[in-house]
Structures are given as structure tokens and as C-alpha cells.
N, C-alpha and C positions, 0 to 999 in steps of 0.2 A: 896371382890370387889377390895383391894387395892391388892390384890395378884394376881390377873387375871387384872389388868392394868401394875402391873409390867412387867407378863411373855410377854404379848403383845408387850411391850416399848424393853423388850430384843428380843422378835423375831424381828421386826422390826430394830433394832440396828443389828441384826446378819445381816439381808438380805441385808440391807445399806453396809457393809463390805465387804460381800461376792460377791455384786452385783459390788462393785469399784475394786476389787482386778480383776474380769476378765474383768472390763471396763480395766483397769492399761497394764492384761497381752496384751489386742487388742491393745491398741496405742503401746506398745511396738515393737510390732510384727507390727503393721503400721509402724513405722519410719526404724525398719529394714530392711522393703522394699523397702519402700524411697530411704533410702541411700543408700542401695546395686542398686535399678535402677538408681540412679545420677551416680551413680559413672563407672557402664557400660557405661552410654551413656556420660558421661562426656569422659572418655577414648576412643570414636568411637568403643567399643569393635565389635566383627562380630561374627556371630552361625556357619558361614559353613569358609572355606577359611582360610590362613591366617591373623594374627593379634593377638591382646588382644581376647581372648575369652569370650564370656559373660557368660557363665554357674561360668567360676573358679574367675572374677571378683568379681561379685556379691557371690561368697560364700567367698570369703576372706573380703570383706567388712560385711555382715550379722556377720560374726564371729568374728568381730571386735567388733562389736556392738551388743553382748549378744547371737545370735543364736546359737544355740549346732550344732557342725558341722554334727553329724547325722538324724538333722534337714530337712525336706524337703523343695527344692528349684527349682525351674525352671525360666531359663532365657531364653525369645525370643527376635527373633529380629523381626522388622517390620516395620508399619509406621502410623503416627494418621491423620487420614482423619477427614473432617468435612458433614455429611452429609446433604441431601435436607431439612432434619427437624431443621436445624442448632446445631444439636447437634454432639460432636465430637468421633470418636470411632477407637479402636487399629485393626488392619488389620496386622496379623503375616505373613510374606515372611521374610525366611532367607537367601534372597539374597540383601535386605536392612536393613540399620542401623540406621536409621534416628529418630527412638525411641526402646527403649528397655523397655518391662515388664517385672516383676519379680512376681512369685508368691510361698509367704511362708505360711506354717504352722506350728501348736505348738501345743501339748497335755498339757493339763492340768487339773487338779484336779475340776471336776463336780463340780458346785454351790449347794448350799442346794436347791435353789427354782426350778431349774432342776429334781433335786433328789425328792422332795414329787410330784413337778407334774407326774414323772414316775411313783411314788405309786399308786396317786391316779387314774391315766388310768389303773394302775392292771399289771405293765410291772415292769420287775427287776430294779434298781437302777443303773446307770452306773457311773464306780466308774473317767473315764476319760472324759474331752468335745476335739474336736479339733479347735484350731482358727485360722481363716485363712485371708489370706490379700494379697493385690497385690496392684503394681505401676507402672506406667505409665512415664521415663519420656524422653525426646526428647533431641536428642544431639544437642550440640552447634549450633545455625544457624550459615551457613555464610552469608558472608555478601551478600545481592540481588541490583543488578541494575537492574534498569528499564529504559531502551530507547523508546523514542516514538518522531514522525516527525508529523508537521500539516502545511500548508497552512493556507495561511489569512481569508481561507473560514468559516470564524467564525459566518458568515448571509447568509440569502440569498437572491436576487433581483431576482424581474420578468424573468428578461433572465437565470437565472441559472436555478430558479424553472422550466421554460421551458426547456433546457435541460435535466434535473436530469428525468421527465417525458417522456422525448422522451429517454433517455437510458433506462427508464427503461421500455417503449414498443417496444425497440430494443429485449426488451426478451420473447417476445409474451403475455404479459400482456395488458389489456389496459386501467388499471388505471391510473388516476390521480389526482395528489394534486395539493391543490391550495396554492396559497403561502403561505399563514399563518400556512399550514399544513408543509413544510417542514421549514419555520420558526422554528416551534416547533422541530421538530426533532433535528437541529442544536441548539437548544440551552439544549438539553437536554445530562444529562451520564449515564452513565449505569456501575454499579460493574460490573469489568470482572471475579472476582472471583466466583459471584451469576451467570453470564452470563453460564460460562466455566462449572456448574456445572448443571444449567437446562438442557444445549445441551447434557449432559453425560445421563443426565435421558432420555430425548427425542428420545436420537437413542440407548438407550438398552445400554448402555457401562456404565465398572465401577469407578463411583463417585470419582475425585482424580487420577486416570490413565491417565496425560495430556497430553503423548506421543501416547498413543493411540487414543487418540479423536482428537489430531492434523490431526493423519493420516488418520484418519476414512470418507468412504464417505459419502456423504450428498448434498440433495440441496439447492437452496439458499433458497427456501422454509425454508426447516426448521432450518439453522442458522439463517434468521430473527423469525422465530416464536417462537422460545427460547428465544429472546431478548423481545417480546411480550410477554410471561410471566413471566420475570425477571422484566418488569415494571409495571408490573399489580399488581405484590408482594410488589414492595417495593414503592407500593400509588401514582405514577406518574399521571401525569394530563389526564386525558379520551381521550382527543382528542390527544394527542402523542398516546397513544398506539392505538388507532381506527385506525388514521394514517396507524403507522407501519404494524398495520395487513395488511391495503390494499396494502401495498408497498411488503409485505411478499407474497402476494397472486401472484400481478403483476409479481414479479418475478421466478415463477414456470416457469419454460421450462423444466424440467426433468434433466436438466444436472449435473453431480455428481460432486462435488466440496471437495476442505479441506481448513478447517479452518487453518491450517497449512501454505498457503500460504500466508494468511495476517496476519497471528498473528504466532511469537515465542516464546516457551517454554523449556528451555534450559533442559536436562535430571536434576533431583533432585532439581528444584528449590520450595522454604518450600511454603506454602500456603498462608506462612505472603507476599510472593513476590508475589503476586497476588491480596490482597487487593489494588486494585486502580482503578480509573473510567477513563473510556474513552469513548471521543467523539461519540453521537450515529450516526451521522452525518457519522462522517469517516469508523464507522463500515458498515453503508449501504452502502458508497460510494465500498470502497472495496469489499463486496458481489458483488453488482453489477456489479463490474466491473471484478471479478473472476470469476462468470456466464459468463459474456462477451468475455473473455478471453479463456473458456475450452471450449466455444462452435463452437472457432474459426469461428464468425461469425465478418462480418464488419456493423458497422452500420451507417447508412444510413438514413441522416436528411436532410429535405430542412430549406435553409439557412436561415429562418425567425425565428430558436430557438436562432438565435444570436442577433435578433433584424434587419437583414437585407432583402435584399429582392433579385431576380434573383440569383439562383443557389444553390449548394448543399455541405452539412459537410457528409463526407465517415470518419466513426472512424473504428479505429482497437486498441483493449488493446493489448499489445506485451505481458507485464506484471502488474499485478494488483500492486497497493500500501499495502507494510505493514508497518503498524498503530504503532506497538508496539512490543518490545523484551524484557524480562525478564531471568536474568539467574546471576552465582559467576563472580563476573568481574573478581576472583583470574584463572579460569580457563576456562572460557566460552566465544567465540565472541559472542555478542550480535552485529545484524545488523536491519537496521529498513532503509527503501526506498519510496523515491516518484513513482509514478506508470509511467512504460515506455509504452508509446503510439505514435502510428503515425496519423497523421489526415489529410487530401485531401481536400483542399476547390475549387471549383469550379466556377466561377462568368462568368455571359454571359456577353459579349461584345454587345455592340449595333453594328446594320449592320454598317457595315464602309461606301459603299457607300453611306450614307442617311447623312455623317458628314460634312457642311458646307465646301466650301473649300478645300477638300481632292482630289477629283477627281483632280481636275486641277494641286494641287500642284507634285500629280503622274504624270502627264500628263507633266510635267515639267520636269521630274527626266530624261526621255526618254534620252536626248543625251549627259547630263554630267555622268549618269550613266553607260550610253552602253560604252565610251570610258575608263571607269575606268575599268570596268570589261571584256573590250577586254585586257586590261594588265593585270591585274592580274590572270586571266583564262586561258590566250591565245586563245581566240574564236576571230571569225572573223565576228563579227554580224553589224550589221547598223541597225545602229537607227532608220530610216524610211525605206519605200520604195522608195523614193525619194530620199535616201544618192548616192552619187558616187558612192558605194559598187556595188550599183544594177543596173549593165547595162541594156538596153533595151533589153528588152526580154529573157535574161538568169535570173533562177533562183538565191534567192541569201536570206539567214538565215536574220530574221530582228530580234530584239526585241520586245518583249512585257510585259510592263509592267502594270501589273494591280492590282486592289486592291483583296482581297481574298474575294470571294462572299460567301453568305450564314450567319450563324449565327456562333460566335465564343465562343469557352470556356478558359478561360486564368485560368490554374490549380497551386495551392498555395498547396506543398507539405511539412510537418512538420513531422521531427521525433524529438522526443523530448523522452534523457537520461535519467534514473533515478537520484535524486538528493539523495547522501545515507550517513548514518552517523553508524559507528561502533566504537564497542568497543574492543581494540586489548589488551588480557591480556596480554600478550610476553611484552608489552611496562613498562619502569619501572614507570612511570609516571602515569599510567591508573586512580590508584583510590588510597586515601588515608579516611583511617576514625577517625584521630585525626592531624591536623584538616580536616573535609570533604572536598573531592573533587574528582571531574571525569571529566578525560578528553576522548575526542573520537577525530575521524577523521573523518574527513566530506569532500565528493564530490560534487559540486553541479551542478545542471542540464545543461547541455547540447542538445541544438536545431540545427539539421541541417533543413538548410529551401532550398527550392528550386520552381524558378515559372518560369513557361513556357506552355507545355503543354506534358499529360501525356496520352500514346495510348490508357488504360485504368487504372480504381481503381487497377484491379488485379495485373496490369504489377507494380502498386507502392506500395501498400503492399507487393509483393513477392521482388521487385529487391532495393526500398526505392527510395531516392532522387535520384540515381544517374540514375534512367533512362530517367529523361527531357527530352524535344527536345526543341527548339525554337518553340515558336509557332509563323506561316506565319502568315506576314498580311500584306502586298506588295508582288506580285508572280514574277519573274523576270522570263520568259519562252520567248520561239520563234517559229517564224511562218516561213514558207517557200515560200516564194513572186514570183511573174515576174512581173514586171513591163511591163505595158501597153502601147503604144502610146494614145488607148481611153478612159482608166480607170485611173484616177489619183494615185489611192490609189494600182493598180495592184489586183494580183487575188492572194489568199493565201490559203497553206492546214491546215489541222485541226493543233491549235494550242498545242504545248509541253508545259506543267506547269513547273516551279525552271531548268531550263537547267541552267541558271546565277542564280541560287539562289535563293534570295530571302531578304527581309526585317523582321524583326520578334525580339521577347526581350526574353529574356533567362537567368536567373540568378544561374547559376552552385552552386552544393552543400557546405553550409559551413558552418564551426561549430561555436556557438556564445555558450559562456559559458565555465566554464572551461575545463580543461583536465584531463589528469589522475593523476595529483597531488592532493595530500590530503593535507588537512589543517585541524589542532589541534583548538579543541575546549574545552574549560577547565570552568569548572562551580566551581565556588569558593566564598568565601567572598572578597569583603562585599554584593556584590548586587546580587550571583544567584550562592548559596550553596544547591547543591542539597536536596533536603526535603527527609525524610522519606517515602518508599512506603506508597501510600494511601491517600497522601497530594497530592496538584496538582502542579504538576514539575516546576519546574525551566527551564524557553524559554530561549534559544539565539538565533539571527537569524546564518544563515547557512553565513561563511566568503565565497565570491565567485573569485574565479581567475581573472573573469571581471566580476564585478560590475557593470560594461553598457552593458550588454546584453541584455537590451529594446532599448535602444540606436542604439544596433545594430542591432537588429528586426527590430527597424523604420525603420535606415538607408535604412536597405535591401528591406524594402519594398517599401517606398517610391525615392528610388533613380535608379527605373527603367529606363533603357536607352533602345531605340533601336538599333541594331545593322545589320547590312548586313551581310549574310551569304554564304559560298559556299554551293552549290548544294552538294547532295548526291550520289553514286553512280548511284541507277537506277532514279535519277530525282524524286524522289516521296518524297525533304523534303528540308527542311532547313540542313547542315552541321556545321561543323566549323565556327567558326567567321571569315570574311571578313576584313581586316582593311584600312579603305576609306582614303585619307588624305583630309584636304579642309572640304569646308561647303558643300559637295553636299546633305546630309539629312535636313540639314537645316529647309528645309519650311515644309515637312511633319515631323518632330522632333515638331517643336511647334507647328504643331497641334493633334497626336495622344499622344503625353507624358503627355500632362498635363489629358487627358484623362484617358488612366493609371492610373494615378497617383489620379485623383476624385476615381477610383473605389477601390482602394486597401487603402486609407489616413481612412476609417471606419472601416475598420479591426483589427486595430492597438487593440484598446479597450477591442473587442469581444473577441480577441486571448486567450488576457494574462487575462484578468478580468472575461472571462465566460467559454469558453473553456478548457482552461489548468487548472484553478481552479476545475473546479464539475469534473473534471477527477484525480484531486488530485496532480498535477503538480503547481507551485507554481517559476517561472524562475528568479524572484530576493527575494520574502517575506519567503521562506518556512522557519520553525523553528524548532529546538532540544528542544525536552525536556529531564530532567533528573532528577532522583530521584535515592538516594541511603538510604539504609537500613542498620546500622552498630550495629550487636545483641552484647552482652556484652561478648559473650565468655564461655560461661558458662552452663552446662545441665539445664532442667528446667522441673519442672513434670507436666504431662499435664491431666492427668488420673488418 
């Protein structure tokens, strides 16, 4: 018995031995793979091209550290992807370098417990095993900026919620949310990393390829319903994603779009520069407004999504907003833009003859007007039929002045600049990663405004501001009289409209905001050091060139004047400005200006607070963010 516990105690002590010496030779042949794949990818070696070659890298490094040079070895080159299952995996192209494997192997001398299992299956004993191993590891990151731009549209109110739904049945959808439904949208993020990689699965394209999914078509359809199952994944509240689906749905119109134009990804940026969340708010807002945009459609609201009443908002997106840029500040512009748009507001006038007082005060203008405008004209008209002018019974040009009948539209045209912020590597100053810091250049928005009236939406989305006219509202034309001995008033033929012109307000195109100067933006300690991707950025507001360009929004709005115009060639308008000297406007000035000026004093609010907002435009609050990523320098094994 005590001799049959011994040989047991020695088999066991043998296969303990035996079974550590070829645990011993696998880590050894592990770490030599290790180190020969650090040391490739530590070096940027490459498989095809010039440079360090990874195949003679990794075998001078293995052979440094124990492999017998006639040893087997193979170096790739490639890149490690993280796939939909969250798990990560090496993907060989040796036309990247961004990780390198190494796989080796080793002969060595069969185990015993190898050896009797082969006996007792009845097969020869193999007198060698081979062991084998590979590594995984990833060359130095560089260093990742992240640019991204937002507006103060950080909630939402009734009037916004009301627009956001009428743009988004400008795309033939005809859902709608109610507020608390895009409440929730706006308060919620979303991974753009998780995002960027459902869309890859969603339209067939491969996982990690972000240059091809940038350019890839799609519609908005299904860039929001990617986003709808990116938060159904990662546990979001019911009623956000219920929401988004119907927002997803709403905006099906078939038109092919790319994620590309609202969102940048600079070639080779690591996948750690992608880890960060953004606004889901601004991600619809952009869809939306990128739908809006390729389908070169104007959209066309009655003015009660402003909260007003009489008349109508004509939008046009010129250019959608992009949200966000990622890429090497060492080699990459990274740029990121508020959304460029023009927009038409149209507001009806009340009948002018119906305004206390107006009639008469026209009726007044007849003969200190007619005299002004025989000088500066050179017409030879009379004020009445009764002037000297008109002898008896010879024909003789009278004035007539009157108010413009019918109903009027007095047209508020905006184009409004992108407000943009980039990153210029060339600059020596750009970025530093001990101590952090990045600076950019920043534009900020520019509005030309313009109000009068416009022949049509078409003529001002194709030509912009500058195709205004005055709009008429006093006609200054003539009639052709004789004076009667029995007719007081004489007999007159069909009357001419603007022969002298005419009365009417006109506010020529002009730019409020800055110019094409750039202004540096620098995110530093102590108070707004760029974070690490993945943290939520560090805001500055955008420095603007003028700073009062609400200021001067109002101005322009509110500081409508009338003015008197020359006629046009064929009589069919207002012309050039007229310049009267004297008070002859006087008494119709106080009473159509403050008029005016009641219908356009409510605008002011809608403009900048609901308008330009849900459209992504932002003309004194928009903000920078920034985030900078600074990796150690160093290969790192990933596999």
C-alpha cells in the first residue's frame, strides 16, 4: 500500500513539473509576442510602403528576448475595431498601421500526460507539441480634439415646440410632439460612438469604416432610427425614445442625405476620439434641417408658430448646422458651424384707408407735395384742377394723390451667416498637452436684414436681400384734366399710378454681426481647460466683432422711416429715394410710423428667441466647446 501511495505522489509530482515547464515555455512565448508587437507598433512600423518594417522589427525584438531566429513569426499590420457586441477585434489592411499583431510559435518537447493520452487512444506518441501565441498592440494615440458648437437652446418653450413640429411637417410627416415630448429630447445624449456604429450596422456598412459611413447615403429616416436604437440599448427613458421614433418616422420623405454634413471625422481619428455624447436635440435639429436642405424645398409656416397672428414665416436652410468635429489638432482642421439660413416673414398691413385721420392728412400733402416734386422731377403738374396751370378749357397733367388701396404685405427678409469655429493646425499656438490647452478661431454670425417688399418668396431666396423694393403706401400719379366753366372739378382721363412716385419705407440690405475677421479662442486654466474626450467640454461663449447686434436688429427694426421715392421707369413702382427738405411728411409720418412700428416692436423676441434658435443660429449666446485627449505616448496592447 505504502508503495502504491508513493508511485502515485511521484506521478503526480512528475505531471505538476511537467505540466509548469510547458505553462513556463507559453508565457515565455506570450511575452515574446508582447514585446516584439509593442515594439512594431511603438515604432509606427508599416507591412507595405516605406518605413520600419514590421515583419524585421518584431523579429529583432522576439530575438532579443529568447526566440531562436529560425523560429516562426508573422507581423500584420491593421486596426482593432470594437464591434456591436462590445467586444473588440483586429481587422488586417496593410495599408494601416494603427495596431500591429504578431503571431509566434515554438516546438517543444511533448508532456508526459500528452504522451499516455496518445497511447491510450491507440496513436503513436509525438515526441514534439508546438506552442503558439499572438499580440495585439496599438500604436501611440495621438493626441484627439473634439470641436462642437450649441446655442442656448438647452429647453424648450411652446413657440419652439411649435416650430420644431411644423419643420418637421415641412418634410411631409405629420407628427407631432407635444412639449414635454421635445422637452425630453433636449434634455437628453446620446454616445456618438454607440450612435456611429448602430448606423454602420443599419445601412450594411463596415463597423469602424467612419469615412465611409460619413459618405454613405441615407435618410433621415434612418439616421434618427439608429439613434432610436442606441437609446433603447443603453436604458433611456420610454417616452424619449417613443418620442424619437415618431420624429424618425415624421421625417421620411425619401430624400438621401449624409451624416457627413453635420457631423466630422477627420481620416485616422482612434475610437477613444469618439467616446463622447452629444446633444440629441441638436442631432434632430441637424437631421432635420439636412432633410430640409437636399430637398431644396422652402418651408412655409403661418405666422402663429411665432406666437403671432396675420401673416406668414417662408424658411429656406442654405446650409444645415454641424454639431461636432473630431480629428489630430497636430495635422487636421477640425471645423464645426452654426446652420446658414434665410427666412421671409411676411405681416399684413391693415387697409390704410380704414386709419383714422390718414385720408385727410393725404389729402393735405396735394399742394406742398406737388410743388416739391415739380422741382425735383421736373414735371409740370398742378395740384388741382383749379391751379393757374389749368386754363379753361385746355387740357392740363394734375396730381393725384392717394393712399394704396387694397390689402398690403410689408416683407422682413433675413439671411443669416453661419457662426463657425476651427481649428487651424499650421497655427503654433493651436494646442499644447502639458500644460492643456486649445485654441480655435471663431466667426460669429452675421444677419443681413432687409424690409420692404419682395415680388415674390422665389425672387428672395434666389437673389437674397438685395432684391427689396419699397413698398407703396401713398401712390403719387396723374390724371389729365380740362377744366370746365360747369364742372368745378373738370372732366379727367383714366388715372396714371407713381408718375411722381410715390410714399413707401424701405430698409436697404445690411450686415449686423461681424465680418471676416477671426477671433482666437483659447480654453486654458483655471476655469475652462479642455476635458478629456468623453467628459462634457469645456463652453466659452463665441467673442463677437459687435456684440450689439440685437441692438442693431432692433434698431433696424424698429427705427422704420418713410420716405418718398422717385418713380420707376415704366411707372409701375417706387424707385430711388426722393429727399424732401422741410416737414412736408409730417402729418402722415405720425400717423403711419408708429404703426409700423406697433407691427414689427413683436418680432423682435420671436426672431432671435424662437426662430433663429430651433434653426440652430444663436446671433449673440452661441458656444464652443472643447475637449482635448492627450494619450501618453506610448504603444499599448490591446488584444
Amino acid at each position: 500500500m505504502a508503495v502504491i501511495t508513493l508511485g502515485m505522489a511521484l506521478l503526480f509530482l512528475l505531471l505538476a513539473i511537467d505540466s509548469g515547464r510547458l505553462y513556463l515555455e507559453q508565457r515565455k512565448l506570450q511575452r515574446i509576442a508582447d514585446m516584439a508587437a509593442l515594439e512594431a507598433a511603438g515604432q509606427f512600423a508599416v507591412c507595405i510602403g516605406t518605413g520600419p518594417q514590421a515583419n524585421a522589427i518584431a523579429r529583432n525584438a522576439a530575438t532579443r528576448n529568447g526566440h531562436a531566429p529560425g523560429n516562426p513569426l508573422q507581423a500584420s499590420c491593421g486596426y482593432v475595431q470594437t464591434g456591436a457586441n462590445s467586444l473588440r477585434s483586429f481587422t488586417r489592411d496593410d495599408n494601416r498601421n494603427e495596431a500591429i499583431r504578431v503571431d509566434v510559435s515554438n516546438t517543444v518537447t511533448t508532456s508526459v500526460a500528452a504522451g499516455v493520452y496518445a497511447l491510450v487512444q491507440g496513436n503513436g506518441v509525438p515526441l514534439t507539441t508546438t506552442l503558439q501565441a499572438h499580440a495585439v498592440a496599438s500604436a501611440p494615440l495621438p493626441p484627439q480634439a473634439m470641436l462642437s458648437i450649441r446655442t442656448t437652446l438647452a429647453t424648450v418653450d411652446s413657440r419652439q415646440s411649435a416650430l420644431l413640429n411644423a419643420l418637421l411637417g415641412a418634410l411631409g410627416g405629420g407628427v407631432q410632439l407635444d412639449l414635454a415630448g421635445w422637452k425630453g429630447i433636449a434634455a437628453t445624449d446620446i454616445k456618438l460612438l454607440s450612435y456611429l456604429d448602430q448606423l454602420a450596422v443599419d445601412l450594411n456598412l463596415t463597423v469602424g469604416d467612419y469615412k465611409q459611413l460619413l459618405n454613405a447615403n441615407a435618410t433621415a429616416t434612418q439616421l434618427l432610427q439608429a439613434a432610436v436604437k442606441v437609446l433603447q440599448q443603453s436604458g433611456a427613458a420610454l417616452e424619449v425614445v417613443t418620442n424619437l421614433g415618431k420624429v424618425a418616422l415624421g421625417a421620411g420623405n425619401g430624400t438621401l442625405v449624409r451624416l457627413g454634413d453635420i457631423l466630422d471625422i477627420q481620416n485616422g481619428t482612434a475610437q477613444a476620439g469618439l467616446d463622447a455624447s452629444i446633444q440629441l436635440l441638436q442631432l434632430v435639429q441637424g437631421v432635420i434641417q439636412l432633410a430640409a436642405s437636399e430637398s431644396a424645398a422652402n418651408v412655409d409656416l403661418p405666422l402663429n408658430v411665432l406666437g403671432l397672428v396675420n401673416g406668414r414665416v417662408r424658411l429656406k436652410v442654405i446650409e444645415p448646422q454641424q454639431i461636432s468635429s473630431v480629428g489630430d489638432p497636430r495635422t487636421d482642421e477640425l471645423r464645426v458651424h452654426t446652420a446658414q439660413v434665410q427666412a421671409m416673414i411676411s405681416l399684413d398691413l391693415p387697409l390704410l384707408d380704414g386709419i383714422f385721420g390718414l385720408v385727410n392728412a393725404v389729402l393735405d400733402l396735394a399742394a406742398p407735395l406737388t410743388n416739391v416734386i415739380n422741382n425735383l422731377l421736373s414735371l409740370n403738374l398742378a395740384a388741382t384742377v383749379q391751379s393757374v396751370l389749368c386754363l379753361l378749357g385746355v387740357p392740363c397733367t394734375v396730381s393725384d394723390i392717394v393712399l394704396v388701396p387694397g390689402k398690403l404685405h410689408l416683407d422682413i427678409g433675413l439671411e443669416v451667416a453661419e457662426a463657425s469655429t476651427r481649428l487651424n493646425p499650421a497655427a503654433p499656438d493651436t494646442f499644447s498637452c502639458s500644460p492643456k490647452r486649445l485654441t480655435t478661431r471663431n466667426q460669429s454670425s452675421a444677419v443681413k436684414i432687409a424690409v420692404g417688399q419682395f415680388a415674390s418668396p422665389d425672387e428672395f431666396f434666389t437673389n437674397g436681400t438685395t432684391a427689396v423694393k419699397a413698398l407703396p403706401l401713398i401712390d403719387i400719379g396723374t390724371k389729365r384734366c380740362t377744366r370746365l366753366l360747369i364742372l368745378p372739378l373738370g372732366q379727367c382721363e383714366e388715372r396714371i399710378p407713381f408718375v411722381g412716385g410715390g410714399i413707401g419705407l424701405r430698409v436697404d440690405s445690411k450686415v449686423l454681426g461681424s465680418g471676416a475677421q477671426e477671433r482666437a479662442l483659447t480654453f486654458q486654466a483655471p476655469d475652462s481647460v479642455p476635458p478629456n474626450i468623453g467628459l462634457k467640454p469645456a463652453y466659452l461663449p463665441m467673442i463677437s466683432a459687435n456684440d450689439n447686434v440685437v441692438g442693431s436688429l432692433s434698431d433696424t427694426l424698429l427705427g422704420i422711416q418713410l420716405e418718398a421715392y422717385r418713380p420707376t421707369a415704366n411707372n409701375s413702382g417706387l424707385g430711388q429715394v426722393l429727399v424732401l427738405v422741410g416737414g412736408v411728411l409730417d402729418g402722415v409720418k405720425a400717423i403711419l410710423e408708429p404703426l409700423i412700428k406697433g407691427l414689427l416692436s413683436p418680432l423682435l423676441d420671436p426672431l432671435l428667441n424662437v426662430l433663429l434658435k430651433v434653426l440652430g443660429v444663436d446671433l449673440v449666446n452661441a458656444e464652443v466647446g472643447a475637449n482635448l485627449s492627450c494619450s501618453t505616448g506610448r504603444a499599448q496592447l490591446a488584444l
